[in-house]
N, C-alpha and C positions, 0 to 999 in steps of 0.2 A: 469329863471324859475319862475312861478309866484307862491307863496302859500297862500292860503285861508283857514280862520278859521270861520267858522259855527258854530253858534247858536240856535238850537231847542227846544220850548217848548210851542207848541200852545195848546196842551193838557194834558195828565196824564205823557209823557216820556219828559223828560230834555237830553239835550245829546247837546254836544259840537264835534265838527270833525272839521280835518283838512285834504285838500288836497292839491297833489301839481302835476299840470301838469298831472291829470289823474290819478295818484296816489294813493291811501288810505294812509295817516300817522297813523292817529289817528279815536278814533269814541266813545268814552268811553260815556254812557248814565246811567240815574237810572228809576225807575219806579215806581210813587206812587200809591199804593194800597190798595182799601178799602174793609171793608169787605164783604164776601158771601151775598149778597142780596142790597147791598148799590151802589153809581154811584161815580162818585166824582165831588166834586162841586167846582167853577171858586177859590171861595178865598182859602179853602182847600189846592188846585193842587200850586197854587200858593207859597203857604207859604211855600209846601215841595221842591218847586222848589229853593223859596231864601235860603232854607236852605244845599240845596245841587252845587247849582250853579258852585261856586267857585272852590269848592274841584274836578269838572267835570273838569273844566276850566283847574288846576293844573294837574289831569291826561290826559289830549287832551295834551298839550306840552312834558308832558312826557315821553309819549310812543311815542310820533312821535318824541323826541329828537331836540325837538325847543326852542329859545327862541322868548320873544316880539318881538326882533329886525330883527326877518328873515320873520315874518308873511306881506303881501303885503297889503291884505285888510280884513276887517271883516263883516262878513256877517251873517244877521239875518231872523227870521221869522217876516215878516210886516204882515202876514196874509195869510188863514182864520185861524179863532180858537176862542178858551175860549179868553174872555178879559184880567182877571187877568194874567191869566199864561203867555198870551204874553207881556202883558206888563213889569211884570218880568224881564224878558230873551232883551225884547228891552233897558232896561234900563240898563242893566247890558253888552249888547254889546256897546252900545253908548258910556258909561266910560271906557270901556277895548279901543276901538277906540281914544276917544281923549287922556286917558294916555300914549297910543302906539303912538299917532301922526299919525293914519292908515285911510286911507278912509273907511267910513263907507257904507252896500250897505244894504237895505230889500231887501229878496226875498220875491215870492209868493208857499208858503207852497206847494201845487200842481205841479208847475210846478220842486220844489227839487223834487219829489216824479219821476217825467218825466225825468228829469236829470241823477240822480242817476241811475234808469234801464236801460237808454241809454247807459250810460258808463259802467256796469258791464255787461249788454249782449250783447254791441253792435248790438245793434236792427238798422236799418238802417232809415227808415219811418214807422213805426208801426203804427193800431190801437193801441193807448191808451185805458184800464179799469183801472180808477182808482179806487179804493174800500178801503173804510176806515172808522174809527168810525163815522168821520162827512163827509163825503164826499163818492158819486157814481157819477159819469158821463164816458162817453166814448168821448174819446177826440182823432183828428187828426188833426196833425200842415197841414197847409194850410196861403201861402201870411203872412209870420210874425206872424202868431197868431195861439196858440194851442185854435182849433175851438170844441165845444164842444156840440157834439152828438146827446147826448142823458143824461138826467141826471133822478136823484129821484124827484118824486114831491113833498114827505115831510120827511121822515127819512130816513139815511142812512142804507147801509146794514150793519154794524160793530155795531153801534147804533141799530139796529132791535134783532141782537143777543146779544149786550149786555143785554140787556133789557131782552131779555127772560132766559136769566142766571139767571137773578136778581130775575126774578118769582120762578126757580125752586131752585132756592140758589145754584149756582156753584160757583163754587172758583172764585174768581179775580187773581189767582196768577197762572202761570205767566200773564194771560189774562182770559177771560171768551171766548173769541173766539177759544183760544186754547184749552178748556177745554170742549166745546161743541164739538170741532172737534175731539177729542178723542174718547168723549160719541159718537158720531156718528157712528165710526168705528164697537162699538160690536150692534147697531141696527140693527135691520132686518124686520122692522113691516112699510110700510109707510102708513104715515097718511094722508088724501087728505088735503090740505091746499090752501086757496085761490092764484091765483095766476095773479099778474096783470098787464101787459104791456100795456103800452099806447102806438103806434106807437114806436118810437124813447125811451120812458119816462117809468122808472118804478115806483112803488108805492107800498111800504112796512108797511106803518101802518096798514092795512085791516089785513093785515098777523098777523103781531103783535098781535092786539088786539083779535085777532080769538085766537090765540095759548093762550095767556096769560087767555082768560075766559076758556077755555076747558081744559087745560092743568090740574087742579088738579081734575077736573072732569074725565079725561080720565085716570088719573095715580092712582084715589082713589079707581074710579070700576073696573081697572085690565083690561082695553081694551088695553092699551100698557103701555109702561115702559119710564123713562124716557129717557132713549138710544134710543128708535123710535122715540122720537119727536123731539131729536137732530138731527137725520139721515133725518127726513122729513121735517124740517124746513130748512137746509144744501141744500139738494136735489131742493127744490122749489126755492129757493133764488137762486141757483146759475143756474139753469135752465133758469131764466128769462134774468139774467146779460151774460149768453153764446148768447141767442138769440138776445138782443140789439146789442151783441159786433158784431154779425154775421152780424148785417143788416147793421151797420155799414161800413163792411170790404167792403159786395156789391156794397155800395154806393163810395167809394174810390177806388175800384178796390185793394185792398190791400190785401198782399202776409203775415202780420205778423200784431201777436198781443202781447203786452208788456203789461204785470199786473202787478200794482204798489199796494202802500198803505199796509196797514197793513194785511186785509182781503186776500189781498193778497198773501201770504206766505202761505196758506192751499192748502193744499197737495190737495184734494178734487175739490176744484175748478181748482186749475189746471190742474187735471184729464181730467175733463168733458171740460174745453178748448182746452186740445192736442186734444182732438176728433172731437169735430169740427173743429181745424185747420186742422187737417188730412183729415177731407173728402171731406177740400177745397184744399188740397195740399198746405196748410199755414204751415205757424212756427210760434211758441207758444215761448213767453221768458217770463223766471219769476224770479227772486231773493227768497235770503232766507230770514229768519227773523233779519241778520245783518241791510240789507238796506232796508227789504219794511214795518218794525217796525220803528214807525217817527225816526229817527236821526238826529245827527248833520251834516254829512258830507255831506249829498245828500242837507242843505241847502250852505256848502260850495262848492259844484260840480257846482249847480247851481251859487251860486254867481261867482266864478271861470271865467262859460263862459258868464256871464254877465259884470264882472268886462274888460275881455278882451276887449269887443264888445265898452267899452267907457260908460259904466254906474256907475255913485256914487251916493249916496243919502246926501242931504246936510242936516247938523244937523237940522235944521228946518223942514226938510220935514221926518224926520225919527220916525214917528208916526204909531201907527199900525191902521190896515185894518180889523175889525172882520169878515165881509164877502167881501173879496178882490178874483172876480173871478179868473177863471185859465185864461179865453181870455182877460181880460184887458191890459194882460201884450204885449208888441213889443217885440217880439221874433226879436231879432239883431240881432244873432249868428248864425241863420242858414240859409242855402240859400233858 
């Protein structure tokens, strides 16, 4: 049986997991958090990353009841992400590697996210949406390589409402995406908001910046609340990512679509996804916020079926990737 121990921390969540054979062991993560109206910055994330790292490290073995000596290989985030934080987290697998004497692997952040959903819904060939603070594309494996879509052309959609949290000062804690999606829920007022598809391609800063100049304008003279501009900023964003992920399906002929990423855990999106999958007579698969909140384990799932397929990274080449596509990578593993 092979076991794999993963290391995540391309952004604000650090988290360590271990799998084995399919398995979950472990998956213990923390989450740096800043305050109501603030973002977090590369060296910030970083420093709370080296400050928690280790103590992750010690509970990932402990709850999955391991030692050094049973783990096979070790497996990192090479990319995409914040600079600092990855490097962190790479530097800190490379030494857990050579004092274990373990091959060491990068994966690509993206395709954990692919991994991970694969094995806990057993999706078969799905459209991919991935969605997340730094990342939107719609992605389908095709000839070795998860082929990808349709993407954002300048901010993502997790980054779009982060940001507009930040305008109207909602909590960072647990997330500001989770806390929009809340306020969304008592909304009932929507408010028209630009809305932009490019063919295959969407495009979320027009949005942004529309909502962020109107918003204290709209909230000051009592035309809506700030619960409607969650509920209509939600509504438009996820409106556009159903219809990408839809043209997509058309184009593949494809029966299933599998939401990954962070973004993805909102009850709301997935709503409005079963619906369209429904009216194409598709299935909709989606994870909770265990696996589609960055973790560790979905980059040991992935390393896992990488590791098997005859992939290691040799210490020289185990350097990180700041924008390391999801299609660069040779998909070995699957047929």
């Amino acid at each position: 049986m092979t076991v794999v121990i993963g290391f995540e921390g391309s952004a604000n969540k650090i988290g360590v997991g271990i799998v084995r054979d399919g398995e979950v062991l472990s998956n213990p993560r923390r989450t740096y958090i800043t305050p109501p109206g603030q973002g977090f910055l590369p060296s910030e994330t970083a420093k709370h990353h080296r400050s928690v790292i280790l103590t992750v490290l010690r509970e990932a073995l402990q709850q999955a009841g391991l030692k050094p000596a049973d783990i096979d290989c070790v497996a990192y985030t090479k990319g995409p992400g914040m600079g600092a934080p990855l490097v962190t987290v790479a530097l800190v697998a490379r030494t857990v590697a050579q004092l274990w004497g373990k091959p060491l692997l990068g994966v690509n952040h993206c395709i954990g996210h692919i991994e991970m959903g694969r094995l806990i819904t057993h999706a078969n060939n799905p459209t991919v949406l991935y969605v997340s603070g730094g990342n939107t594309q719609v992605i389908a494996y095709s000839e070795r390589r998860y082929r990808i879509f349709g993407e954002t052309l300048d901010i993502a959609v997790g980054n779009c409402l982060d940001r507009f949290a930040r305008v109207i000062k909602i909590s960072n804690d647990p997330s500001p995406g989770y806390n929009i999606e809340q306020m969304a829920k008592r909304g009932s007022k929507y408010v028209e908001l630009p809305y932009t598809v490019k063919g295959m391609d969407v495009s979320f800063s027009g949005i942004l910046s529309y909502i962020e100049e109107a918003a204290h304008k709209m909230l000051s003279s009592g035309q809506c609340t700030a619960e409607d501009l969650c509920f209509s900023l939600q509504e438009t964003l996820f409106a556009m990512l159903v219809e990408i992920t839809e043209r997509a399906m058309a184009h593949c002929n494809s029966q299933e679509v599998l939401i990954v990423g962070g973004v993805g855990c909102n009850l709301r999106l997935q709503e409005m996804m079963g619906v369209m999958c429904k009216e194409r007579g598709a299935r909709l698969f989606a994870t909770d916020e265990r696996f589609c909140i960055d973790n560790g384990v979905m980059i040991a799932q992935a390393g896992w079926e990488m590791f098997r397929s005859g992939h290691v990274t040799e210490l020289s080449d185990s350097w990180i990737t700041q924008r390391y596509r999801t299609d660069e990578v040779e998909v070995t593993w699957r047929d």
